[in-house]
ZAMARGU-4260 file (C-alpha; in steps of 0.2 Angstrom, whole numbers, plus 5000, padded with zeros to 4 digits):
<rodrens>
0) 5561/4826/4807 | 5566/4829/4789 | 5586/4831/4795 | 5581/4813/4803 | 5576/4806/4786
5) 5555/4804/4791 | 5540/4811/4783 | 5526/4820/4791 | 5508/4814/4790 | 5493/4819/4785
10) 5486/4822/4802 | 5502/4828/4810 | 5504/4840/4797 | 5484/4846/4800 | 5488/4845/4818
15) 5504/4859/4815 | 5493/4869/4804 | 5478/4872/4816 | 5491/4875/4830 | 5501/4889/4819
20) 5484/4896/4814 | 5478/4896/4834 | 5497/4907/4836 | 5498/4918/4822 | 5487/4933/4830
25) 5497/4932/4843 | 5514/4933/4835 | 5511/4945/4822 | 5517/4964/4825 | 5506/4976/4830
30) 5500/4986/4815 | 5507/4971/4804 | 5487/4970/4794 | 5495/4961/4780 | 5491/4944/4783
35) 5474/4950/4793 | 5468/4955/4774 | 5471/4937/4768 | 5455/4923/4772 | 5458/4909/4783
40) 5461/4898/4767 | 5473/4906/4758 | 5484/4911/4775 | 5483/4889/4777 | 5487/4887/4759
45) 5503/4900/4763 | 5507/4892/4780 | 5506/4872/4771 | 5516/4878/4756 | 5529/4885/4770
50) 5531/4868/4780 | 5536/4860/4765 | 5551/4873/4761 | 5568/4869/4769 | 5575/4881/4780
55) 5584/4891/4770 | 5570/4894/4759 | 5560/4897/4774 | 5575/4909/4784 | 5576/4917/4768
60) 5556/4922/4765 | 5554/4937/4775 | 5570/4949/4765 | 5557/4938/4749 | 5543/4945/4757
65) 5548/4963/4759 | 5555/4964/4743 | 5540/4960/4737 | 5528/4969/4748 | 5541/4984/4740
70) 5536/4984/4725 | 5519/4981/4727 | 5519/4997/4735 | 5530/5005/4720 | 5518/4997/4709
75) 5504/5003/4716 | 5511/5018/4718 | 5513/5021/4700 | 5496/5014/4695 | 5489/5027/4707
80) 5500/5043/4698 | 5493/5035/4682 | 5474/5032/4685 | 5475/5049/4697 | 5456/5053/4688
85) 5448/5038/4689 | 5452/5038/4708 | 5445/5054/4709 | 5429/5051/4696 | 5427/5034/4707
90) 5426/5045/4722 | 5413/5057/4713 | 5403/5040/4708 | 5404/5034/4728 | 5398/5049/4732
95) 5386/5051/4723 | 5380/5034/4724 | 5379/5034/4744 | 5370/5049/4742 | 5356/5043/4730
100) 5358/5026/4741 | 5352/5040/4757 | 5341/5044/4748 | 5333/5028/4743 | 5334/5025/4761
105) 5325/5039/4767 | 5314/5033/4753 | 5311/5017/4760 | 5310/5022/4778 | 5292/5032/4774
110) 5287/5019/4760 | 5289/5009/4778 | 5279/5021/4788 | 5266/5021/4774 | 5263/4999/4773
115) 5253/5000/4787 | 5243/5012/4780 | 5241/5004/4767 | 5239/4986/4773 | 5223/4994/4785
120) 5218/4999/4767 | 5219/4984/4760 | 5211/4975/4775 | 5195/4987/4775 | 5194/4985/4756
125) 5195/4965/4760 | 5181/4968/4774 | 5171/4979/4762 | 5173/4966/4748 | 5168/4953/4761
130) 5153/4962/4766 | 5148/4967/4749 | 5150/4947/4745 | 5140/4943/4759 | 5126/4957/4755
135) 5126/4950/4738 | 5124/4932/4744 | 5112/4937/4757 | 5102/4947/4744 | 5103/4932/4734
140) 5096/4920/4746 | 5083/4931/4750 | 5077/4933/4733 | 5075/4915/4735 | 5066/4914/4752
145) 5055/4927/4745 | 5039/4919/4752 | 5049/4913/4767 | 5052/4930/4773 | 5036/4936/4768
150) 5025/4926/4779 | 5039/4930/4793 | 5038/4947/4792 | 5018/4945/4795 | 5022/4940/4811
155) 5020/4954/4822 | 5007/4960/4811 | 4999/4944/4815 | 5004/4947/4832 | 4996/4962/4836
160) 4978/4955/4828 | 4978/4938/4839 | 4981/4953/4853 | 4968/4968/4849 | 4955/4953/4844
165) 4959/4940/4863 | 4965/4927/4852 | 4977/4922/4867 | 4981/4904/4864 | 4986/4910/4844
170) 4998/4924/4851 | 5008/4913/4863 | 5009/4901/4848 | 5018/4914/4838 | 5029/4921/4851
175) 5033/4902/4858 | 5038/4901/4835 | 5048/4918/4835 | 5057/4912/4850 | 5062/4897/4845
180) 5068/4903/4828 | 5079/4919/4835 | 5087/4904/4847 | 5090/4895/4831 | 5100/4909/4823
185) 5103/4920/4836 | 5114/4933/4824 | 5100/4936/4812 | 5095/4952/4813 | 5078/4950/4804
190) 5074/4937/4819 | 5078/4949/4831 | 5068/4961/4825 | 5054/4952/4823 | 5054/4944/4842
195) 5058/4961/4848 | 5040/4966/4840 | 5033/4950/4845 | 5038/4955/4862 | 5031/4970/4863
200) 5015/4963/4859 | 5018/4950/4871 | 5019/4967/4884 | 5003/4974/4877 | 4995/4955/4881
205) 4999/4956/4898 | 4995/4976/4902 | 4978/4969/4892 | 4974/4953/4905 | 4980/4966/4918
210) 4966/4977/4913 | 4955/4966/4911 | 4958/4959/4929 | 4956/4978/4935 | 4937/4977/4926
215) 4921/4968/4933 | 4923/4950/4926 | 4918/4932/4932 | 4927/4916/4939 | 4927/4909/4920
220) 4934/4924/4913 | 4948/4924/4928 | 4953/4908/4926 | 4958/4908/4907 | 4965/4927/4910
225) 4976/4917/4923 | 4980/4901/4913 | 4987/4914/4900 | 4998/4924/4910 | 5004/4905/4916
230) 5007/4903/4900 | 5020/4919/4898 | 5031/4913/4911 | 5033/4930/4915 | 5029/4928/4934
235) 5031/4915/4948 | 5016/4907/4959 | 5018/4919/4972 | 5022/4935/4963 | 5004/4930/4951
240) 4994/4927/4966 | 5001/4945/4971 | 4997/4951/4956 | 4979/4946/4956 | 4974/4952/4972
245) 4982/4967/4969 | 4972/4970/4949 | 4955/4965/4959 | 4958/4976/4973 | 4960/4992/4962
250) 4945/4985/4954 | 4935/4984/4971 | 4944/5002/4975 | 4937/5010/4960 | 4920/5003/4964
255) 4922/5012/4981 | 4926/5029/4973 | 4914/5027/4961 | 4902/5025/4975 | 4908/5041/4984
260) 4907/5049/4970 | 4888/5045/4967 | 4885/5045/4986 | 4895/5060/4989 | 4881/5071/4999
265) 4871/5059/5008 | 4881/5046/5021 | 4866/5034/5023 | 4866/5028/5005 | 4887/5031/5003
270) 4887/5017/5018 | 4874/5006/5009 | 4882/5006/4993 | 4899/5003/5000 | 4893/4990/5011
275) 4883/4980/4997 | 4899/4979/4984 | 4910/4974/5002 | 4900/4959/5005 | 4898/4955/4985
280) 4914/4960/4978 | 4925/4952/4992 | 4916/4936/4991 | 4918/4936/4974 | 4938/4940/4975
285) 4940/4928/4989 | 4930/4915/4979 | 4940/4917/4965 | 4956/4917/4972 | 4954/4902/4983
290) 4945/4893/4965 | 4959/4899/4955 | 4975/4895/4965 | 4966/4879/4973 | 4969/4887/4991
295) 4956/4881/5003 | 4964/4886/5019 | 4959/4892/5033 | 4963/4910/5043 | 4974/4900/5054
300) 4983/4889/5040 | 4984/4907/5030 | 4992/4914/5047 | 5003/4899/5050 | 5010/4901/5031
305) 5011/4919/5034 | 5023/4916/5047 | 5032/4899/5040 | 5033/4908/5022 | 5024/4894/5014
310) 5015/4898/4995 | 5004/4908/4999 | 5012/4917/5013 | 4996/4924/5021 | 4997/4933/5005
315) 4975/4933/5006 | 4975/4934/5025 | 4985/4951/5022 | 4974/4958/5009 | 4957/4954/5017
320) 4964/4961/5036 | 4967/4976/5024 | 4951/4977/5015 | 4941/4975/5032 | 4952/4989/5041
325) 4948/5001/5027 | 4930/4995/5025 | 4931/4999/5046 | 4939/5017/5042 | 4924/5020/5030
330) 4913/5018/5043 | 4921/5026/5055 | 4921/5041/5046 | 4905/5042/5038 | 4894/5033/5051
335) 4893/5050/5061 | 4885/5058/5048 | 4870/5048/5051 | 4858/5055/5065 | 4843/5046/5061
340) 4842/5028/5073 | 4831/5020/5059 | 4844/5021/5046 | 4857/5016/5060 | 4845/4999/5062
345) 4847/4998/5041 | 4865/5000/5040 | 4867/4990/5056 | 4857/4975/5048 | 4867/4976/5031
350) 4884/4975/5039 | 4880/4961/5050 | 4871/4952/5035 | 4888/4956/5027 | 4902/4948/5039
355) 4889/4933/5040 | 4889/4933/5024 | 4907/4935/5022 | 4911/4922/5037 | 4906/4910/5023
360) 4924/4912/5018 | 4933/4915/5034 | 4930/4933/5035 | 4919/4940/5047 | 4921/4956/5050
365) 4906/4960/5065 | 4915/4960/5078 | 4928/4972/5070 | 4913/4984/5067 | 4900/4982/5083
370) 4910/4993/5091 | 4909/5007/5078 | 4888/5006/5080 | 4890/5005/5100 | 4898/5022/5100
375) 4887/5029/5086 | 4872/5025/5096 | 4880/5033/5113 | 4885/5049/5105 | 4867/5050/5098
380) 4860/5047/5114 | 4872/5060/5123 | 4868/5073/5109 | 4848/5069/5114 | 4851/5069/5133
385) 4860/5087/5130 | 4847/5095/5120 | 4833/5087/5133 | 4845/5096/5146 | 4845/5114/5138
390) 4825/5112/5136 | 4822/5108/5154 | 4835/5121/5158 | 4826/5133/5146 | 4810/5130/5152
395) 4813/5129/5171 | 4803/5149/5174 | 4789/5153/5184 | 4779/5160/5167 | 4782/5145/5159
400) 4774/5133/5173 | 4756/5135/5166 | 4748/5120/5167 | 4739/5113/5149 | 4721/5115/5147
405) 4707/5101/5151 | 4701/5101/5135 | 4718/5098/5127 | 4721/5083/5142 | 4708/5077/5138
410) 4710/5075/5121 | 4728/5069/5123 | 4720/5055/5134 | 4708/5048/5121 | 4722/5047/5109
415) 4736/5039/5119 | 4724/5024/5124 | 4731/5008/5123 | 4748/5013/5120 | 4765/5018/5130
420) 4764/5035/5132 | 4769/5047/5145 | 4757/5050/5160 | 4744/5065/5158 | 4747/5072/5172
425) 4763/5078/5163 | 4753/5090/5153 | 4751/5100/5171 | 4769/5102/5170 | 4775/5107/5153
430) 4796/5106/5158 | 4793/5087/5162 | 4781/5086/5147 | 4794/5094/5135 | 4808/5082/5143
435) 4797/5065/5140 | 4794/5070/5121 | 4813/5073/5121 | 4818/5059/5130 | 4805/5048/5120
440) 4811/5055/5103 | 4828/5050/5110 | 4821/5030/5114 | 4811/5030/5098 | 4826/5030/5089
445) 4837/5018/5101 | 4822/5006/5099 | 4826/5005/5080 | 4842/4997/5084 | 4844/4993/5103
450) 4861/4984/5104 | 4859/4974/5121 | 4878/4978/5124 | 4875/4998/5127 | 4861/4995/5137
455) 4871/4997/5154 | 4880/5013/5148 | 4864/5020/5139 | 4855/5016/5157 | 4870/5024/5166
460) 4869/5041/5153 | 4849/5043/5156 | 4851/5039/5174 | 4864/5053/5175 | 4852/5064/5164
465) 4837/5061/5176 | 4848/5065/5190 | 4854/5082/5185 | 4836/5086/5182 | 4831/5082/5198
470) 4845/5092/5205 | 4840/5108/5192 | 4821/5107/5196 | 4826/5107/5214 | 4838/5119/5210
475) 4826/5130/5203 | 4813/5130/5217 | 4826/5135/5231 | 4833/5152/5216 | 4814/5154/5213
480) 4804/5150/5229 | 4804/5169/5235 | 4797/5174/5221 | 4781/5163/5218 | 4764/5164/5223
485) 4757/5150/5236 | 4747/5140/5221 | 4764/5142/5209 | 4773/5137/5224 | 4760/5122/5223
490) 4760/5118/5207 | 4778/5118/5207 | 4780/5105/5222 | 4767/5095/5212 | 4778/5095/5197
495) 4791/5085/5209 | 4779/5074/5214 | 4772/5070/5197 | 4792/5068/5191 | 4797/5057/5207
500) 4782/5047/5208 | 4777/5045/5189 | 4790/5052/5176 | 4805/5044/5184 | 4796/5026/5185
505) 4789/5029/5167 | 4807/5032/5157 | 4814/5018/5167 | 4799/5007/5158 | 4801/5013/5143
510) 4819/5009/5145 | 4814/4991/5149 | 4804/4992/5133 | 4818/4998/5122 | 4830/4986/5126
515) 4816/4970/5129 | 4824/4967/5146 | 4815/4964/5162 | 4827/4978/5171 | 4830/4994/5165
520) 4848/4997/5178 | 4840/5013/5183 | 4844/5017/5202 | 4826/5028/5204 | 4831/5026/5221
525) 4845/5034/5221 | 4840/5046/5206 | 4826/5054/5214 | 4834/5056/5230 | 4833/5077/5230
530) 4816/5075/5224 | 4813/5064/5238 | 4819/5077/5251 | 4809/5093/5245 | 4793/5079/5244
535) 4797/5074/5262 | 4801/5092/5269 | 4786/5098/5259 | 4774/5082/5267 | 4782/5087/5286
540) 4776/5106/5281 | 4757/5098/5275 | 4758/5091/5292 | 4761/5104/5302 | 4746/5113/5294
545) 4736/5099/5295 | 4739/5098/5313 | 4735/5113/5317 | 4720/5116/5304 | 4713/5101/5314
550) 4717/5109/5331 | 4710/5125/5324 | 4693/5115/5319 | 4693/5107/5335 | 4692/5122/5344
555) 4681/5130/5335 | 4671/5111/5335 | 4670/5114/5351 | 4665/5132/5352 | 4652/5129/5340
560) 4645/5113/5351 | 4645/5124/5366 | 4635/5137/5358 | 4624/5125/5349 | 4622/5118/5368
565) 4618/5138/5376 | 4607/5138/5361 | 4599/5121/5366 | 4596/5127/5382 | 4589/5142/5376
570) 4577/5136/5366 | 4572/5123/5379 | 4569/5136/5392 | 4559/5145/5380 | 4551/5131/5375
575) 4545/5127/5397 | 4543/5146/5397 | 4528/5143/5383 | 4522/5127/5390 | 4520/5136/5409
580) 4513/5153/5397 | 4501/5138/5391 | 4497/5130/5406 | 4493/5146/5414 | 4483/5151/5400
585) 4473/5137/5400 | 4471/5136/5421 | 4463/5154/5417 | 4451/5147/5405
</rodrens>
């Protein structure tokens, strides 16, 4: 272009530049670092100021170039021979200055490990500074709410009085006040404090009202003991209703200890007691309850909730079918304790005065119990029936068949006038008179409580008594017979008479008596059957001897008619023999 005559540009020029630049790394020699020690802008300064040399110039600037580069070298050459000590001072000072810089780095590298030490120092001089400030602050505000804080802190001192003293409603005002305040600033410790204390008078409250519903206390007293434990919100409907029967009932269980303690020795007045404070104190729970809780149900609706899970679940249903159970096993247990049939008829009246009383409220508990009384009174009447048995059975010998004196029959006549008493001809036969004082000893005390539903099986027991007698007393004249005189052999065939023909038909009136029926379900019949059999051998053995006595006496009848009839003649002929004697006499005359 400039043989041509024309100019470059700018941008053409700029253009060559950059695209000289882009080539240069690729033309230079390897090893050739020269231009690689020059910055970008001095090798475009070098390659602009080239473009604008002519070609000579140009061809002749690499033999420039080396000349130069020549003695550069020579020069620096010589400057190296002439500051020889420098270099080698210089190389002491780098040296010693990359040591010291190691040095300083190592320095640096545990100053490093050491900041955060030192900045968790910092920070927990910070916090200690902030906590300090915060002390300080809260010091200060508590030197101002000096009062304040006073009458706070009284709180629980104030607490626990309204407590010991039954100021309930005042307690629950400042534990509803110490609630509300620790909700208001929950991160004060002071207000935690202070409802932790008001808590635990609060927990004293409650073991109080519990207490108090464990002692003997009225309806009144129930319900504002109730109306407060409401008021702790503490328990549900369900789980306070549970609550409450469960504080009575150790109530009414400590009454029941305390009445075997005190009754411990005698079962009679043990049962009395405990009966009394069933029919009282289980009114009274029930009563309360029903008041308290506004439960009016009845034992069906209370088993209907039971099974539908309503409010009250059967939750009283539950506890009176366990309280008449246990009041059943008292019974059970002590009733045979009692022997005597007129304290029987006592505790007998009392209990059922008790589930009438009780049946006021749903729970009547008679028929639960009747059935303890009927086998009460059997076992009675078996133990009777036995001991009549051995005394028969012991009296049953020929030595002991001596009938009572007149004077003493007599006597026991005048006396028994007018009343049920056994025949007299008993006292002939002692084994049958011993066996009607027994077996009267033994209605004597049924009379004091007859129950009409035992009559049939007390019926059936003496029946089966007064049979085996008969059998032993027959028994005993077949082992005996050999052995007996003919009047002991009498007297012992009128002792079956007298017990087939009067004792049987006598305790079969006094069981008529007893029980104020118009039968007494005895089967005399049946009863007296072996009796019946010795009587009617004994009668076909009378009337053979009668027979023959009266054959006997007619012979001799007639014997003594035929020699009252010789005699007759006899004395007839004597009597002609004296009137011819007469006759002749007087002819002679």
């Amino acid at each position: 272009r400039r043989e041509g005559g024309g100019r470059t540009g700018p941008a053409v020029g700029a253009m060559a530049t950059q695209s000289l630049m882009d080539l240069l790394p690729a033309v230079q020699p390897a090893g050739n670092h020269g231009s690689m020690g020059m910055s970008r802008d001095d090798q475009e300064r070098y390659l602009l100021s080239l473009l604008t040399f002519g070609l000579e110039r140009v061809a002749a600037e690499p033999e420039r170039l080396a000349n130069e580069s020549l003695a550069v070298k020579k020069e620096t050459e010589s400057h190296a021979v002439d500051n020889y000590s420098a270099f080698l001072q210089s190389a002491v000072c780098v040296r010693k200055v990359r040591e010291e810089l190691e040095h300083s780095g190592r320095l640096l590298h545990e100053l490093a490990a050491e900041v955060p030490n030192l900045e968790r120092a910092c920070a927990h001089v910070q916090d200690s500074a902030g906590e300090v400030e915060k002390l300080r602050k809260d010091t200060h505000t508590m030197a101002k709410q000096h009062n304040q804080l006073l009458q706070l802190l009284e709180v629980p001192q104030l607490m626990d009085t309204a407590v010991r003293n039954d100021y309930y409603d005042e307690a629950l005002e400042l534990a509803a006040f110490a609630k509300k305040a620790s909700d208001r600033h929950p991160g004060n410790n002071l207000l935690v404090g202070v409802k932790a204390a008001v808590q635990s008078s609060l927990d004293q409250m409650q073991a109080h009202l519990l207490l108090k519903l464990q002692s003997n206390i009225q309806l009144p007293v129930c319900l504002s003991v109730i109306a407060v434990l409401r008021r702790l919100g503490r328990h549900s409907d369900a789980h306070l209703r549970y609550t409450f029967l469960e504080c009575r009932d150790r109530w009414l269980s400590a009454a029941f200890d305390e009445a075997a303690r005190v009754g411990s020795g005698a079962a009679y007045p043990y049962l009395c007691k405990v009966t009394d404070l069933a029919r009282t104190h289980m009114f009274e729970i029930i009563t309360q309850y029903r008041a308290i809780f506004l439960d009016w149900t009845s034992n069906a609706d209370e088993e209907d909730n039971a099974a539908g899970g309503g409010a009250d679940a059967g939750l009283l249903y539950a506890w009176a079918n366990a309280r008449v159970t246990h009041f059943s096993g008292v019974l059970e247990r002590e009733l045979p304790r009692v022997a005597d049939g007129s304290q029987i008829a006592s505790l007998l009246e009392k209990v059922m005065y008790c589930g009438a009383y009780l049946g006021r409220e749903g729970l009547d508990l008679r028929g639960a119990v009747t059935g303890l009384f009927e086998t009460r009174l059997l076992a009675l009447c078996s133990h009777a029936l036995a001991v009549a048995r051995d005394a028969l059975d012991h009296l049953l010998v020929p030595h002991r068949l001596v009938p009572m004196p007149a004077a003493v029959k007599s006597r026991y006549e005048e006396a028994s006038a007018g009343v049920m008493s056994p025949p007299a001809v008993l006292l002939d036969h002692p084994p049958l008179a011993v066996l009607s004082n027994k077996l009267m000893d033994l209605f004597n005390e049924l009379r004091e409580c007859a129950i009409v539903s035992v009559r049939t099986r007390v019926a059936d027991k003496v029946g089966a008594m007064l049979a085996w007698s008969a059998g032993r007393v027959v028994s005993a004249l077949v082992d005996m017979e050999a052995g007996l005189s003919k009047e002991e052999r009498k007297h012992f065939i009128a002792m079956i008479r007298a017990m087939k023909q009067q004792f049987f038909p006598f305790i079969s009136e006094c069981l008529k008596a007893v029980f104020d029926h118009a039968e007494s379900g005895l089967d005399l019949v049946a009863i007296g059957r072996s009796l019946q059999e010795v009587i009617e051998v004994e009668e076909e053995a009378e009337r053979k001897v009668r027979e023959e006595a009266e054959r006997v006496r007619a012979v001799a009848e007639a014997k003594r008619q035929a020699e009252a009839a010789a005699r007759e003649a006899a004395k007839k002929a004597e009597d002609d023999a004296r009137q011819a004697e007469a006759a002749a006499r007087e002819a002679a005359k």
